[in-house]
C-alpha distance (Angstrom), angle and dihedral (degrees) to the residues before:
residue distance angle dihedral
X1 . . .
X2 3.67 . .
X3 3.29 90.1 .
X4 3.85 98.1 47.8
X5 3.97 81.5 51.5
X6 3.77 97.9 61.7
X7 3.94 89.3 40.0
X8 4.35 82.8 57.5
X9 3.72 90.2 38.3
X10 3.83 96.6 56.6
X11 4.00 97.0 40.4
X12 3.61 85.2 55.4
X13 3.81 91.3 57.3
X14 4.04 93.8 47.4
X15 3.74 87.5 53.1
X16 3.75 82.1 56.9
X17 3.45 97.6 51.0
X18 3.49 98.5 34.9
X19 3.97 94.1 96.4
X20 3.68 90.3 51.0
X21 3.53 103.0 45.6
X22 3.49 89.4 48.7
X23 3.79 120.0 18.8
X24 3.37 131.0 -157.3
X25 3.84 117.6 -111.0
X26 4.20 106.3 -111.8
X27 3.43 119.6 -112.1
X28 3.56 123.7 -79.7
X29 3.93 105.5 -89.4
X30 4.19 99.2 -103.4
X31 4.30 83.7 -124.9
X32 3.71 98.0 54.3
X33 4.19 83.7 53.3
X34 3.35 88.4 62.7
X35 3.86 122.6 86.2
X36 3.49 134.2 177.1
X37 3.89 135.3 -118.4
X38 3.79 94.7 -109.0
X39 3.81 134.2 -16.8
X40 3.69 88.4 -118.0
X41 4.19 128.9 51.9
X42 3.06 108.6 -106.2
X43 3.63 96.5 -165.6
X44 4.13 99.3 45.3
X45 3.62 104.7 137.9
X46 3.45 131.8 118.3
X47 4.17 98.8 -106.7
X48 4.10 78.6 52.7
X49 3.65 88.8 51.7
X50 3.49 91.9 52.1
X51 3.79 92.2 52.6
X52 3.53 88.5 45.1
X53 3.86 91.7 55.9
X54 4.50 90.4 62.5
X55 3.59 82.0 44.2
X56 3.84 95.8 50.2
X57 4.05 89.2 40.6
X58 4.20 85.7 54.2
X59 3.88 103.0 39.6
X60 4.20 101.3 27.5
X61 3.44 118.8 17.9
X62 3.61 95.4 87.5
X63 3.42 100.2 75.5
X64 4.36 100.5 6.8
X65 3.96 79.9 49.4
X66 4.21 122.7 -138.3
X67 3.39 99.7 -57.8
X68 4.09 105.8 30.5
X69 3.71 85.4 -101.2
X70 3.94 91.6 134.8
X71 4.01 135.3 -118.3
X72 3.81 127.1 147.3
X73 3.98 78.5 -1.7
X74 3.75 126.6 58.4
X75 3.89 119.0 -86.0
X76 4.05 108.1 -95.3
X77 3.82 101.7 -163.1
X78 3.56 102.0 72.7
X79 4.10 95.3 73.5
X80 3.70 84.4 -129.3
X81 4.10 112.6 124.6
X82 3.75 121.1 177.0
X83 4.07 87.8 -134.4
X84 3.33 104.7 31.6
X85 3.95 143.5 -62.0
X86 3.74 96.1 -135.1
X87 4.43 108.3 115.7
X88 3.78 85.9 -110.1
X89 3.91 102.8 43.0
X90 4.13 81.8 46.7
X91 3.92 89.9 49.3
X92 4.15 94.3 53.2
X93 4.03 82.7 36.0
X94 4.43 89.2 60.6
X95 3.69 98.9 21.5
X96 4.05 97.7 58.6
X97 3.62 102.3 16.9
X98 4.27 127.5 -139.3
X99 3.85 106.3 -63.1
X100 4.01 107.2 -136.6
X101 3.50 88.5 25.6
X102 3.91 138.6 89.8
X103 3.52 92.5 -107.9
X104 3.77 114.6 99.3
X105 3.79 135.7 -179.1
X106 3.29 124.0 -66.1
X107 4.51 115.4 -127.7
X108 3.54 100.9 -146.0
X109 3.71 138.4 112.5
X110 3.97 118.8 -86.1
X111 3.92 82.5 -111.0
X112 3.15 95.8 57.3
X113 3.74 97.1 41.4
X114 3.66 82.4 58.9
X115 3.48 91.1 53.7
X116 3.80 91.9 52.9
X117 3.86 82.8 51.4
X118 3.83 86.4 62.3
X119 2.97 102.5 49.8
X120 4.61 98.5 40.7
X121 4.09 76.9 51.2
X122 3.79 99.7 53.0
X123 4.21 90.2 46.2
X124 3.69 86.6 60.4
X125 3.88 95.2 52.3
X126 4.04 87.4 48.3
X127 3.85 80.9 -164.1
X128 3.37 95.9 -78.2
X129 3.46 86.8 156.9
X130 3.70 89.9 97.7
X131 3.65 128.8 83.0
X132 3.53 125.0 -131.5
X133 3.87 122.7 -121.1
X134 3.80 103.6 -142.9
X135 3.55 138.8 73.4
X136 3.71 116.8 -82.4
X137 3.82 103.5 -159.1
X138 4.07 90.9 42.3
X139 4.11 75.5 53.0
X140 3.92 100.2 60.5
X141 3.80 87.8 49.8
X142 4.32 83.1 60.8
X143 3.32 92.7 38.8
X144 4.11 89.3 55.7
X145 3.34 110.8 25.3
X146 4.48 111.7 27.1
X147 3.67 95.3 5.9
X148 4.07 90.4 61.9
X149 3.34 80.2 -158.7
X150 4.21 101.7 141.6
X151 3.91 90.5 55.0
X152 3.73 83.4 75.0
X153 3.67 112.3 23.0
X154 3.81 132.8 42.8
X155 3.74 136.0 -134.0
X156 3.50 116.9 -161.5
X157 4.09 99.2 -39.1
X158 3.76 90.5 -31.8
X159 4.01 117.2 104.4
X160 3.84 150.0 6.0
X161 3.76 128.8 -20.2
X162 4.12 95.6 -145.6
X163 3.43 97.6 86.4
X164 4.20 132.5 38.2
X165 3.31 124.7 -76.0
X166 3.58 116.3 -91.9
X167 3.91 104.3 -165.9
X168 3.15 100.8 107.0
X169 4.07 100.2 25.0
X170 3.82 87.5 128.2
X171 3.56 94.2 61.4
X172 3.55 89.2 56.4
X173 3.30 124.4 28.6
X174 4.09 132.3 41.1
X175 3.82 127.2 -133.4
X176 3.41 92.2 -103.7
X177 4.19 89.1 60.3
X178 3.66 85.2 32.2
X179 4.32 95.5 58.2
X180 4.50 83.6 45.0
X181 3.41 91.8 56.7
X182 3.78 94.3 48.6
X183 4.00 100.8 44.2
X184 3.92 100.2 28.8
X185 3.93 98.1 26.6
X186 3.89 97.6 169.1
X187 3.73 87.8 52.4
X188 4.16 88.8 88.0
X189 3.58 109.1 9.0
X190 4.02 127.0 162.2
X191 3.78 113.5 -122.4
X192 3.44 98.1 -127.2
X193 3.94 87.5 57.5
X194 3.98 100.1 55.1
X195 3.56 111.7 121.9
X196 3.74 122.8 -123.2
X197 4.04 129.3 179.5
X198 3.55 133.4 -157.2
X199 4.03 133.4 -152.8
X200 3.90 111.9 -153.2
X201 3.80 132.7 -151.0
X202 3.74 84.8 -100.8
X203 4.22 87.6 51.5
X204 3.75 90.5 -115.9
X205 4.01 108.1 150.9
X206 3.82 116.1 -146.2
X207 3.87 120.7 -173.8
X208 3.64 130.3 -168.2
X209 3.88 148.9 80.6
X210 3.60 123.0 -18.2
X211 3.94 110.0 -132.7
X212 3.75 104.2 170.3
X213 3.85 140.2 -5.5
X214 3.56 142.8 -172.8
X215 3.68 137.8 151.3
X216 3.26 103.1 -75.2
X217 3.84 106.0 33.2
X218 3.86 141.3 22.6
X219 3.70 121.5 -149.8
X220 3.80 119.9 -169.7
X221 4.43 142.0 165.0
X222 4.03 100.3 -113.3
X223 4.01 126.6 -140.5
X224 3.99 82.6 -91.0
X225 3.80 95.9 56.4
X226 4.14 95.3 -112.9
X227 3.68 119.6 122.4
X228 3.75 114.6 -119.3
X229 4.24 127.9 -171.1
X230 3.62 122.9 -153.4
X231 3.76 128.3 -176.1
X232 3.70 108.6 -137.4
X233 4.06 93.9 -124.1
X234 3.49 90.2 65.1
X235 3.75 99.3 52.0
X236 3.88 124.5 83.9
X237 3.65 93.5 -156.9
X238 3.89 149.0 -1.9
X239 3.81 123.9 -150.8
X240 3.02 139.9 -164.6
X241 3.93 113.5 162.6
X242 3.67 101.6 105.0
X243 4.11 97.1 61.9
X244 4.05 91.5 -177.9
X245 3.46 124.5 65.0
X246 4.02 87.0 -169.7
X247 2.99 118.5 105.4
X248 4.85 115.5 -133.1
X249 3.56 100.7 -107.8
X250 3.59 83.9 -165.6
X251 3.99 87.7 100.0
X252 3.79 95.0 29.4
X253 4.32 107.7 50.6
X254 3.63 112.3 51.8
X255 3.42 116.0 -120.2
X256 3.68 88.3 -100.7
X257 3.74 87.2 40.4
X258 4.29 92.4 55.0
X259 3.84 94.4 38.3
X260 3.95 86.1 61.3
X261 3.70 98.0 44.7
X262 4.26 83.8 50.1
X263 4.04 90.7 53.5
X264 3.93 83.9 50.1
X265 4.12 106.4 45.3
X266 4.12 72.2 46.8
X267 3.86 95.1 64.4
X268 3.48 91.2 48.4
X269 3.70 96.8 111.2
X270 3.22 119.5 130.1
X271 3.95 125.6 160.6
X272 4.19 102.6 -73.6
């Protein structure tokens, strides 16, 4: 019986050990399970694009916002994807969602998920396909001197913080965009960057940026880059009816003058 005891006593302990000595491979990760359609869209052209675009504006834009430009959702014009920009990766990415994230699945068809895909893709180009007409040193010179563009907008470390940054504008947007943004500037604007201005008790008006809001307070970036808080008791009035602070350069560059400052914003490409 002893005997028969130890035997009992020492299976027991392998069992134990068993899952140590040899553990058990881990579960498949639930994304790598997943596979797309096809590797490549089938339905990449620009009519699907188009279609993709309603889709996008119905399933994404809340968070992604309108134009991919980012929010509560992760900015879609830089080409850069957390799991992958390839048409398939981008499928899995829409079609299941990001587990322990915001970002759920998307209830569409496969076509139309690849139509989504189209469209996602094409914000990341930004068209930058195209080449600009003008003269991209004569451009920096604008963009510096008439322009006033650097008070606003930074390169690199060099410039404002009331405006996006530009350093990698190149990258991500085409001349076409580029020359929009420039003589119609509230046609795509971020909404961290629309302007707001306030009227104190003492009738001081202060423009700028709107960082954060509640109801008691208001804190915004002003037109001189310093951050300024207000307590809503002590302002007349807030506004917010003028949503750029930029001014159209449309009647300010000549059209020499804006051509140039295109070609430049379009060599702005540094690695991302």
């Amino acid at each position: 019986m002893t005997g028969m005891g130890t035997l009992l006593k020492v299976s027991c302990c392998l069992l134990v050990l068993l899952p140590t000595l040899w553990p058990q491979r881990p579960a498949l990760d639930a994304r790598q399970a997943r596979v797309a359609p096809a590797e490549k869209n089938p339905f990449d052209t620009q009519q699907d694009a188009e279609v993709g675009n309603r889709l996008f504006q119905t399933h994404c834009s809340y968070c992604h916002g309108a134009y991919g430009e980012g929010g509560r959702g992760r900015d879609l014009t830089t080409g850069q994807y957390r799991f992958g920009g390839s048409d398939a990766e981008l499928f899995i990415t829409i079609r299941y969602g990001i587990e322990g994230s915001e970002m759920g699945s998307v209830r569409a068809t496969n076509d139309d998920i690849w139509r989504v895909v189209a469209f996602v893709k094409r914000l990341g180009r930004g068209n930058v396909e195209d080449t600009a007409s003008g003269n991209a040193e004569a451009g920096r010179v604008v963009y510096e001197t008439k322009g006033g563009c650097k008070a606003c907008h930074v390169i690199g470390s060099d410039g404002g913080n009331l405006g996006p940054e530009l350093t990698h504008i190149g990258r991500r947007r085409g001349p076409k965009f580029l020359e929009e943004s420039l003589v119609k500037p509230e046609a795509d604007l971020p909404v961290n960057y629309r302007g707001i201005r306030v009227v104190t008790s003492s009738g001081e008006t202060v423009a700028g940026v709107r960082l954060n809001e509640d109801d008691i307070s208001i804190q915004l970036r002003d037109t001189r880059d310093n951050l300024r808080s207000f307590l809503k008791d002590n302002l007349k009035e807030i506004r917010r009816d003028d949503p750029s602070l930029m001014p159209a350069y449309g009647s300010i560059l000549t059209r020499k003058e804006l051509e140039d400052l295109i070609a430049y914003l379009s060599s702005l490409r540094e690695p991302l």
